[in-house]
C-alpha positions in Angstrom: 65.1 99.0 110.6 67.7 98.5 107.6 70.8 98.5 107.5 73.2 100.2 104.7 74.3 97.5 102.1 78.0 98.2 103.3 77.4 97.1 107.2 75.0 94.1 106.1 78.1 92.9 104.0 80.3 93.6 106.7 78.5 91.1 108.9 77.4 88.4 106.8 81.8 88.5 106.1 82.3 88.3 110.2 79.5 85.7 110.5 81.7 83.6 108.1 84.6 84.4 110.0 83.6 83.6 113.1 85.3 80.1 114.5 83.8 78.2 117.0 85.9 77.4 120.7 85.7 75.5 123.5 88.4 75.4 126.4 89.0 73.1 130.0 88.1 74.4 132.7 88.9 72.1 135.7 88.0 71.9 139.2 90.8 73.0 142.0 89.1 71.8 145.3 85.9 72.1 145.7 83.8 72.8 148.5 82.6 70.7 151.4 78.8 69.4 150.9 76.7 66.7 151.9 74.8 66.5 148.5 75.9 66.7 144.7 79.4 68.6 144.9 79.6 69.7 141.3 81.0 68.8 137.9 84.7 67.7 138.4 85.3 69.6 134.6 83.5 71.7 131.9 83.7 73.2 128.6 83.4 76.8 128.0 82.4 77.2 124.4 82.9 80.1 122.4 83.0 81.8 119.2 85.4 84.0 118.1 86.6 86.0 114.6 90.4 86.6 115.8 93.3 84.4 115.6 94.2 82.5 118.6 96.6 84.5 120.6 95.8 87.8 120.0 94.4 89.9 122.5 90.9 90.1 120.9 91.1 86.4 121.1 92.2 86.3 124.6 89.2 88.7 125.9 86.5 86.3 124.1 88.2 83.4 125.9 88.2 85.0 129.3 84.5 86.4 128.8 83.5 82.8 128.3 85.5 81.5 131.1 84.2 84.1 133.2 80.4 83.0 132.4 81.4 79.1 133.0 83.3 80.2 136.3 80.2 82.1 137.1 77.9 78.6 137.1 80.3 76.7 138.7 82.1 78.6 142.0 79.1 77.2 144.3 80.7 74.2 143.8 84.5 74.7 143.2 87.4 76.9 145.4 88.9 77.2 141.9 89.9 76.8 138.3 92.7 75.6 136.0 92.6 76.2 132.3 93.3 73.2 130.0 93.1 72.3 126.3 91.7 75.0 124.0 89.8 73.0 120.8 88.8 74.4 117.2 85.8 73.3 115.8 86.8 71.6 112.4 83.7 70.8 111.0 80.8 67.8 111.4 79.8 64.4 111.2 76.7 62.7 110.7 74.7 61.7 113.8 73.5 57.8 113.7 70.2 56.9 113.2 70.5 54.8 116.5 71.7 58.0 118.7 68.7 60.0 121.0 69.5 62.9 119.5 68.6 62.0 115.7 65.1 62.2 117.0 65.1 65.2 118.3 66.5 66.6 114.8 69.6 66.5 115.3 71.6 65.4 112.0 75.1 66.0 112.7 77.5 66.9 115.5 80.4 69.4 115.3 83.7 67.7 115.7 86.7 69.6 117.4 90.7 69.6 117.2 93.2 70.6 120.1 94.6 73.8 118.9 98.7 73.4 119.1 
């Protein structure tokens, strides 16, 4: 199926728009267990073509912390929210790191958003 030219712009505009998240989400108690008891802190990455703060913004953020919470309440009573971080761009990946041979070339590199 095609698309009319006027939609297929519209997207490949939003697709150059679209920024790339990640916020803290950090463990507040977790439950008793006599094995592995869970990650202590993770990252819920996501993307998003709004401006920080906005509404829009806030329900791609809470969608994604939702889906993080999701995996982790087996192991945690609850969550705090930290840091939220902007991708900026990427660096090169060295030669010497495990993931240049699985074709890796660069990693992205993120900023605390103020």
């Amino acid at each position: 199926m095609s698309h009319p030219l006027w939609y297929t712009n519209h997207m490949m505009k939003m697709k150059n728009e679209e920024k790339h998240y990640y916020i803290e989400l950090h463990a507040v108690g977790k439950k008793e267990t006599t094995g592995w008891s869970g990650f202590d802190e993770c990252c819920a990455h996501f993307s998003s073509v709004h401006k920080p703060a906005t509404s829009e913004f806030v329900a791609d953020m809470k969608e994604a912390i939702d889906f993080y919470w999701n995996q982790q309440k087996r192991h945690w009573l609850g969550y705090a929210v930290g840091k939220l971080f902007i991708q900026t761009g990427r660096e090169d990946v060295s030669v010497m790191c495990p993931s240049y041979s699985e074709g890796h070339r660069s990693s992205p590199v993120y900023e605390e958003v103020k």
